[in-house]
PyMOL commands that place a pseudoatom at each C-alpha (Angstrom):
pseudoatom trace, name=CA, resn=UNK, resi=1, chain=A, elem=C, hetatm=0, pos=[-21.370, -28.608, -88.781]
pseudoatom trace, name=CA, resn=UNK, resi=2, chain=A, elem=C, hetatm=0, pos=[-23.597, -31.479, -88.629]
pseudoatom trace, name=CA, resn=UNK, resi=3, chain=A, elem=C, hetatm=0, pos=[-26.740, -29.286, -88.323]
pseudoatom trace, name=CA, resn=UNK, resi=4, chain=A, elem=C, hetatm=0, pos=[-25.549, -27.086, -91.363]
pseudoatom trace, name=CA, resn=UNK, resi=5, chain=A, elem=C, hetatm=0, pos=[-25.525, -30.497, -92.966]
pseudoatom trace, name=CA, resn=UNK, resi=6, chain=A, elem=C, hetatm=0, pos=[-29.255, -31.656, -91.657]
pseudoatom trace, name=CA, resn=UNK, resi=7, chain=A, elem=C, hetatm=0, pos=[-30.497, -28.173, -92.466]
pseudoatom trace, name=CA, resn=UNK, resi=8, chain=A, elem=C, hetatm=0, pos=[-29.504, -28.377, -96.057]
pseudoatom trace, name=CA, resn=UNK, resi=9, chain=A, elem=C, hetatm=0, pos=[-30.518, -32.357, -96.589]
pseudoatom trace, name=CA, resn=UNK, resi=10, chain=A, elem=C, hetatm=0, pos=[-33.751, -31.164, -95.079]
pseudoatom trace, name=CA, resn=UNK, resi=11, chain=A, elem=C, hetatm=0, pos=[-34.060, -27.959, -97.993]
pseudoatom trace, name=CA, resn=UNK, resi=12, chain=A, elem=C, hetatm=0, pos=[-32.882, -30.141, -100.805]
pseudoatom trace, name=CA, resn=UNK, resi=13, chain=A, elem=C, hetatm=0, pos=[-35.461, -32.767, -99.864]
pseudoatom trace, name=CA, resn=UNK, resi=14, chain=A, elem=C, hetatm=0, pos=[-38.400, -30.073, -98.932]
pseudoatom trace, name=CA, resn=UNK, resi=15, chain=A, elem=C, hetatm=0, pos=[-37.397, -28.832, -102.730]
pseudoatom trace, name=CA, resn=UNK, resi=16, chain=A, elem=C, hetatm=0, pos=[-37.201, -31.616, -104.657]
pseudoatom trace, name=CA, resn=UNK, resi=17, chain=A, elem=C, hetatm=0, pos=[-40.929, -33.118, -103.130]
pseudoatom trace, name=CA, resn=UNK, resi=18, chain=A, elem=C, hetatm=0, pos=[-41.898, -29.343, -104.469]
pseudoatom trace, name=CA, resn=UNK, resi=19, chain=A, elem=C, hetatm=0, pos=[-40.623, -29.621, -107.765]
pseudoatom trace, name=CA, resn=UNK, resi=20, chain=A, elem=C, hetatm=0, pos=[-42.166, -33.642, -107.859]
pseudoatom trace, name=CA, resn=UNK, resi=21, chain=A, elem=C, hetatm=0, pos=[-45.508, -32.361, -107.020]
pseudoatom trace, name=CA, resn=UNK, resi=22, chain=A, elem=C, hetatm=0, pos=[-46.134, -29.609, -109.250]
pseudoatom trace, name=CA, resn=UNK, resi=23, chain=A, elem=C, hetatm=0, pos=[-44.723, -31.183, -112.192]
pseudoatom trace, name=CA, resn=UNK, resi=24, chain=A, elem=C, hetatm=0, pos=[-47.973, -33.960, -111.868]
pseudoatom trace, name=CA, resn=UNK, resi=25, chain=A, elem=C, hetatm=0, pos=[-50.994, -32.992, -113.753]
pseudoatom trace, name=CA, resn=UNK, resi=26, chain=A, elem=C, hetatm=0, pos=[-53.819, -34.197, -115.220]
pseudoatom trace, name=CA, resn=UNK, resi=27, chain=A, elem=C, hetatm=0, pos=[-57.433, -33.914, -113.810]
pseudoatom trace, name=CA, resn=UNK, resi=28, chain=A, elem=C, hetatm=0, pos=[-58.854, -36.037, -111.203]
pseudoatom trace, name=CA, resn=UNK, resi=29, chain=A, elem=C, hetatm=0, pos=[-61.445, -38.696, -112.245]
pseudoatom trace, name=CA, resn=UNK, resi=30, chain=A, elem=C, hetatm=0, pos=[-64.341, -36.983, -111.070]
pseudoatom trace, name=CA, resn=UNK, resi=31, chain=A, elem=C, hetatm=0, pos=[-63.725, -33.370, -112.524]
pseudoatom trace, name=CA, resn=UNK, resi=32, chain=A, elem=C, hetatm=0, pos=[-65.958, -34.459, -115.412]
pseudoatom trace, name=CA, resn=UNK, resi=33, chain=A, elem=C, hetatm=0, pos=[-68.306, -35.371, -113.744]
pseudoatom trace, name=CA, resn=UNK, resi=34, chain=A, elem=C, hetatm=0, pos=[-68.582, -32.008, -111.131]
pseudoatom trace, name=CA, resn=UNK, resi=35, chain=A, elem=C, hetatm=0, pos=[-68.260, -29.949, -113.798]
pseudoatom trace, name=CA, resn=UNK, resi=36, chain=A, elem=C, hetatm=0, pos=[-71.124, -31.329, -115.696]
pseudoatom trace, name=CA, resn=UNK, resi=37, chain=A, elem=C, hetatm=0, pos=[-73.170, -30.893, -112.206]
pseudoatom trace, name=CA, resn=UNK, resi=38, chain=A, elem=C, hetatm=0, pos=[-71.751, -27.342, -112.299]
pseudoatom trace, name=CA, resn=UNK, resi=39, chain=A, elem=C, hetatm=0, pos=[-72.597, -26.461, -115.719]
pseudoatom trace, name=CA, resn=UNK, resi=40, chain=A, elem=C, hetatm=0, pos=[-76.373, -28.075, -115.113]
pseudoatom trace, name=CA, resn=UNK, resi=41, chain=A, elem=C, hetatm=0, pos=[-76.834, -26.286, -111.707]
pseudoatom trace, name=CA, resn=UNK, resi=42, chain=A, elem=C, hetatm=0, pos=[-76.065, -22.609, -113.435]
pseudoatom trace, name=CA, resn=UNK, resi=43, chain=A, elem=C, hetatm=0, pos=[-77.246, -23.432, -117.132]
pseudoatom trace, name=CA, resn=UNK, resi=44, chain=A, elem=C, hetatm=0, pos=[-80.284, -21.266, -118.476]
pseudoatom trace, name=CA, resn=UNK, resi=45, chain=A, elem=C, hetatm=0, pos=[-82.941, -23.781, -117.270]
pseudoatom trace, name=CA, resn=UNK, resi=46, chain=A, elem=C, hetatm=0, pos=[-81.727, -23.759, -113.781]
pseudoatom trace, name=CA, resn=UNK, resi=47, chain=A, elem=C, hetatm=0, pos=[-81.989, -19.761, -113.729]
pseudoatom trace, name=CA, resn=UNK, resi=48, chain=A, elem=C, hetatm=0, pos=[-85.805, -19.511, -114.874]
pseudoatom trace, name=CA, resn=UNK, resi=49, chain=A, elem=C, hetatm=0, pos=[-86.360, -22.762, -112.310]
pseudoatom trace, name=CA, resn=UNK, resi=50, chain=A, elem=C, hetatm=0, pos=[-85.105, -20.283, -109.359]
pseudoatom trace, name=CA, resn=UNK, resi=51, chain=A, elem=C, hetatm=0, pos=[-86.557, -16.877, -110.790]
pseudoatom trace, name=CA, resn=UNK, resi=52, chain=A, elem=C, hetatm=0, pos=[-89.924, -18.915, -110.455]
pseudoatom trace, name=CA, resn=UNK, resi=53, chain=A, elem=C, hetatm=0, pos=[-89.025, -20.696, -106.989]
pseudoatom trace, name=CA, resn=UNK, resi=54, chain=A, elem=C, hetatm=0, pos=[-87.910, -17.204, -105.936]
pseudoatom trace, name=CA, resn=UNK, resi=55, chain=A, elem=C, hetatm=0, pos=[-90.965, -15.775, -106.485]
pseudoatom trace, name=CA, resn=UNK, resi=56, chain=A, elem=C, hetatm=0, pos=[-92.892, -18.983, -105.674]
pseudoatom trace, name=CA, resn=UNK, resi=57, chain=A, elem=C, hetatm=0, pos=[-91.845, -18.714, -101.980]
pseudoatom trace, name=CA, resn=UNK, resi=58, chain=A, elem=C, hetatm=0, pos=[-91.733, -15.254, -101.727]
pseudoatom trace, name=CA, resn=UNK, resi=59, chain=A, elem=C, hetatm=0, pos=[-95.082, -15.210, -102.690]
pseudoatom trace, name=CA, resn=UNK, resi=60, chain=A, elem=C, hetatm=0, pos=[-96.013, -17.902, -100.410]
pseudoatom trace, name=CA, resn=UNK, resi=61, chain=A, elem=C, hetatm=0, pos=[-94.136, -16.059, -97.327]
pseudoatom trace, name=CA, resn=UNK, resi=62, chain=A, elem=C, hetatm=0, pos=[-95.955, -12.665, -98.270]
pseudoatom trace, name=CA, resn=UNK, resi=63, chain=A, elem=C, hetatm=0, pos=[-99.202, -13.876, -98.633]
pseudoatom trace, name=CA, resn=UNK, resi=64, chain=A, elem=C, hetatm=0, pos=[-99.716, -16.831, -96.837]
pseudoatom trace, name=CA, resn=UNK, resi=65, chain=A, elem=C, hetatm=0, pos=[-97.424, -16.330, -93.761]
pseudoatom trace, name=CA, resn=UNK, resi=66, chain=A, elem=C, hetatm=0, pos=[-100.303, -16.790, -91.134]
pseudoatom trace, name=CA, resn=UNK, resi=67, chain=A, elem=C, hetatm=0, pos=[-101.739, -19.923, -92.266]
pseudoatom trace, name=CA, resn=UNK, resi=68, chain=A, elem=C, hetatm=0, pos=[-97.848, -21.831, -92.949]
pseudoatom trace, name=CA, resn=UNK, resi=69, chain=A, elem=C, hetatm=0, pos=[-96.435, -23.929, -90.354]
pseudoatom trace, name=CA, resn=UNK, resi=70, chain=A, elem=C, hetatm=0, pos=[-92.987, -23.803, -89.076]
pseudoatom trace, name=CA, resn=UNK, resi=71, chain=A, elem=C, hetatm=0, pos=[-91.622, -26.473, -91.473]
pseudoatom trace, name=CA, resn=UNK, resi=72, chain=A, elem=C, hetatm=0, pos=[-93.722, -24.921, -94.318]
pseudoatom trace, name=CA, resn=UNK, resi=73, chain=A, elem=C, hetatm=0, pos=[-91.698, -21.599, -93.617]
pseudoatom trace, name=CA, resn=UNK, resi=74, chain=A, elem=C, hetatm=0, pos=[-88.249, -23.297, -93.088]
pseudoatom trace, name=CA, resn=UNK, resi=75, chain=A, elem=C, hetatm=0, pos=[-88.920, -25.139, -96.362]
pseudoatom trace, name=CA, resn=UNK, resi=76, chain=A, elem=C, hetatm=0, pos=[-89.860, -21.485, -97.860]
pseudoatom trace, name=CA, resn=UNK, resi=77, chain=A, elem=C, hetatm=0, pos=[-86.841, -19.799, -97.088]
pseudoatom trace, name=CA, resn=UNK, resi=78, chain=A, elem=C, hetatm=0, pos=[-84.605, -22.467, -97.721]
pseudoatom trace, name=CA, resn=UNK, resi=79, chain=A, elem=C, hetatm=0, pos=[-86.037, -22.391, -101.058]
pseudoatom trace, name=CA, resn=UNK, resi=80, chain=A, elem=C, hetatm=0, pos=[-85.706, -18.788, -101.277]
pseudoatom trace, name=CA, resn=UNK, resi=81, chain=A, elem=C, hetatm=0, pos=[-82.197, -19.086, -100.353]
pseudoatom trace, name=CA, resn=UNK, resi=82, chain=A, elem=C, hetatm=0, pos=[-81.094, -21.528, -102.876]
pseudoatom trace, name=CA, resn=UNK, resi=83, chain=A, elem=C, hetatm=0, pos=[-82.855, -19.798, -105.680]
pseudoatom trace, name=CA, resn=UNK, resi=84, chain=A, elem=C, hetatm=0, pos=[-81.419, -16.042, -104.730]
pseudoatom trace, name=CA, resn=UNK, resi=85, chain=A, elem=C, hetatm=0, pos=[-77.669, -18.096, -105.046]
pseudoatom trace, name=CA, resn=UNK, resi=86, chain=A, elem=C, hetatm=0, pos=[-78.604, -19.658, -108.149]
pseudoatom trace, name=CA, resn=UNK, resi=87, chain=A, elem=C, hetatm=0, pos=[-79.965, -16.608, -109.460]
pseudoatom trace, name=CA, resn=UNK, resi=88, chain=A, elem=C, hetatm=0, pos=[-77.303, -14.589, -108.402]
pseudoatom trace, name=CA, resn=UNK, resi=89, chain=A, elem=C, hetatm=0, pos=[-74.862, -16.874, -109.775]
pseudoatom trace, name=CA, resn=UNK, resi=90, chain=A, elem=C, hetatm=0, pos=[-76.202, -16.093, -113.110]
pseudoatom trace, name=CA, resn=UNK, resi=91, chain=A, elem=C, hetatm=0, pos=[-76.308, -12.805, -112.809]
pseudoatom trace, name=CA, resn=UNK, resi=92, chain=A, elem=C, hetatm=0, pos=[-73.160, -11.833, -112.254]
pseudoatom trace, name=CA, resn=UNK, resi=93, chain=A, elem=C, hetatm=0, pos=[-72.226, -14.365, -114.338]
pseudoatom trace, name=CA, resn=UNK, resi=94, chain=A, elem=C, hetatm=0, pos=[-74.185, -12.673, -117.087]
pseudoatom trace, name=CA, resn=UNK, resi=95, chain=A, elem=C, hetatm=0, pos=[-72.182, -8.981, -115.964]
pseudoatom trace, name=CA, resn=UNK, resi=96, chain=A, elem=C, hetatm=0, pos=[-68.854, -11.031, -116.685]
pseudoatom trace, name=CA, resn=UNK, resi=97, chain=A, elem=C, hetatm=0, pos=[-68.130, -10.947, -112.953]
pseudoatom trace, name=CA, resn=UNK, resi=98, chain=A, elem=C, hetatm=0, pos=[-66.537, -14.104, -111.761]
pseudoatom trace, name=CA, resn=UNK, resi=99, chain=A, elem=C, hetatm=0, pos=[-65.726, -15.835, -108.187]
pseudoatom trace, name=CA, resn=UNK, resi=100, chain=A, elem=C, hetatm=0, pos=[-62.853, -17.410, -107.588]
pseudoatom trace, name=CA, resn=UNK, resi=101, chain=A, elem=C, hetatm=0, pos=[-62.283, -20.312, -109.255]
pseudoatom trace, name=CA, resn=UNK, resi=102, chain=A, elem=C, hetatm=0, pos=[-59.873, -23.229, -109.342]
for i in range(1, 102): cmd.bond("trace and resi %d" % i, "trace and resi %d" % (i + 1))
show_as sticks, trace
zoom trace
């Protein structure tokens, strides 16, 4: 009998700190702020700055891929990189396709 008694103590509790959390809201004090840094980092100027990085460094890698160093090409493809998720980003942005978001 006592653990019947524990067991439910232990639900109503485990409910009630539920019910408490999910009934705060309000943002944080920094979602402002991120989402600003969002909405610069996948606005229209930050889609033609990584369709000409993209093709920057591609160029770069294509043509030039004898005379680069290591830390040249590194720094290539990383720019590559961040540019192709930028761009792509936008992109399916632009086809109304959206990832998850929170």
């Amino acid at each position: 009998m006592k653990n019947g008694l524990k067991v439910v103590v232990g639900l109503a509790l485990a409910s009630a700190g539920t019910a408490a959390f999910a009934a705060t809201g309000g943002g944080l004090p920094w979602d402002g702020p991120m989402m600003t840094f969002t909405n610069d980092l996948t606005g229209p100027v930050a889609s033609t700055i990584s369709v000409g990085a993209l093709a920057g460094a591609g160029g770069a890698l294509i043509f030039r891929n004898d005379e680069l160093s290591g830390f040249a090409k590194t720094l290539l493809f990383t720019t590559a990189g961040i540019a192709t998720m930028v761009g792509g980003y936008n992109l399916l942005a632009a086809l109304g396709l959206a990832g998850a978001t929170i």
